[in-house]
C-alpha positions as CSV (number, residue, x, y, z in Angstrom):
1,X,-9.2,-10.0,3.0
2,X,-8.6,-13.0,5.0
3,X,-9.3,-16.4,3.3
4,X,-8.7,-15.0,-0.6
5,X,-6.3,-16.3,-2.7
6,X,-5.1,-14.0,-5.3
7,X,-1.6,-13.3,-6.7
8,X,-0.8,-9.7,-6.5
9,X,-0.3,-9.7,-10.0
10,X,-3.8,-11.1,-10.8
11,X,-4.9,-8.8,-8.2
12,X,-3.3,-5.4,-9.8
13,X,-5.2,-6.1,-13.2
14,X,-8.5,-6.4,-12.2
15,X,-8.3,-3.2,-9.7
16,X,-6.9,-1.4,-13.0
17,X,-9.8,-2.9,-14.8
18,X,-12.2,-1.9,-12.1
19,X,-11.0,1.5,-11.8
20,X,-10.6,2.4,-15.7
21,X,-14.6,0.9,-15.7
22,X,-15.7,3.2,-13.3
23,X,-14.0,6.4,-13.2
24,X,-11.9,6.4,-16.4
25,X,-8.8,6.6,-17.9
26,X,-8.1,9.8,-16.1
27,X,-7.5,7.9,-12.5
28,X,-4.3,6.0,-14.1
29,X,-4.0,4.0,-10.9
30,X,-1.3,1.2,-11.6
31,X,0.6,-0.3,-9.0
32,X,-0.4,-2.0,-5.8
33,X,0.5,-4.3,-3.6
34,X,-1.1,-7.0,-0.9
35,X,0.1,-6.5,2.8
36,X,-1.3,-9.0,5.9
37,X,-1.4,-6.1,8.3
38,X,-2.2,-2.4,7.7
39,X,-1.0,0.3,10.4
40,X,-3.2,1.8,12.8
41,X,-3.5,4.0,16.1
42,X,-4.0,1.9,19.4
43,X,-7.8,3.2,18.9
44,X,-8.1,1.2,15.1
45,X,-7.4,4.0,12.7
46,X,-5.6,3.5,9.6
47,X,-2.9,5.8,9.3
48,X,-2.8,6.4,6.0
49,X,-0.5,9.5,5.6
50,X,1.8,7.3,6.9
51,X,1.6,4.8,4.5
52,X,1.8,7.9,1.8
53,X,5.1,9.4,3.2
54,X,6.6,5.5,2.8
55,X,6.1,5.6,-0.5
56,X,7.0,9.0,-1.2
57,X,9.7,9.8,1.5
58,X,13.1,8.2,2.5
59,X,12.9,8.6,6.3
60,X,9.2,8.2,8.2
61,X,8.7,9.1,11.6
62,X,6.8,6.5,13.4
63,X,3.7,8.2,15.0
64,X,3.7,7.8,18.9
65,X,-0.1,6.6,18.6
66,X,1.2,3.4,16.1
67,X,0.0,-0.2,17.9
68,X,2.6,-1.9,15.9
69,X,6.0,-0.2,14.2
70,X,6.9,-3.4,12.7
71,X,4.4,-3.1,10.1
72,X,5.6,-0.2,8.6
73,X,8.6,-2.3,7.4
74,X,6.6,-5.3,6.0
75,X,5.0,-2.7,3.9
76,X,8.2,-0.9,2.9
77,X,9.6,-4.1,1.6
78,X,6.5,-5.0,0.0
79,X,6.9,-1.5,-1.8
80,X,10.4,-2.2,-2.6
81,X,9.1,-5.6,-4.4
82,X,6.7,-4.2,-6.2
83,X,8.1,-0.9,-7.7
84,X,6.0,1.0,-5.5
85,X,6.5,5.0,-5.2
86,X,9.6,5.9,-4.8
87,X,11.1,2.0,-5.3
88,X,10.1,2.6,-8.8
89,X,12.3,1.8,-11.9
90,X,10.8,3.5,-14.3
C-alpha cells in the first residue's frame, strides 16, 4: 500500500501470524515479498498466473495483453531476494 512503512521481514511475520490465527496451521503460508508494481492487462487485471509460473517456472511467456513487461523482472528479482519459489535454498 502506498504510504506504509514496513520491512518485508516485519511484514512476512505478521501475515504468518494472521494466517495461522485465522485459518490454521494447515495453510503453512511462509514466504512473501513486497513489490511497488503488480502486473496487469491494459484493462487493470492482475495477472496472477503469471506471477505463479515466475515462481514456479524458469522461462515465462509475457502475455500480449501485459501494460508493462518490465514488472515481471522487478518481481523476479524480488523472488530471487527473498527465496521465493523456485529461488529457494532450502
Amino acid at each position: 500500500k502506498d504510504g506504509i512503512e514496513i520491512s518485508q521481514d516485519q511484514m512476512q511475520e505478521e501475515l504468518i501470524e494472521i494466517i495461522r490465527r485465522e485459518i490454521g496451521a494447515v495453510a503453512y503460508f511462509r514466504q512473501s515479498g513486497i513489490v511497488k508494481r503488480l502486473p496487469k492487462t491494459r484493462s487493470g487485471k492482475i495477472l496472477r498466473k503469471t506471477i505463479r509460473r515466475l515462481a514456479i517456472e524458469t522461462e515465462v511467456l509475457v502475455p500480449p495483453t501485459i501494460d508493462d513487461p518490465k514488472i515481471l523482472d522487478e518481481i523476479r528479482e524480488v523472488m530471487q531476494e527473498r527465496g521465493i519459489g523456485r529461488y529457494a535454498t532450502s
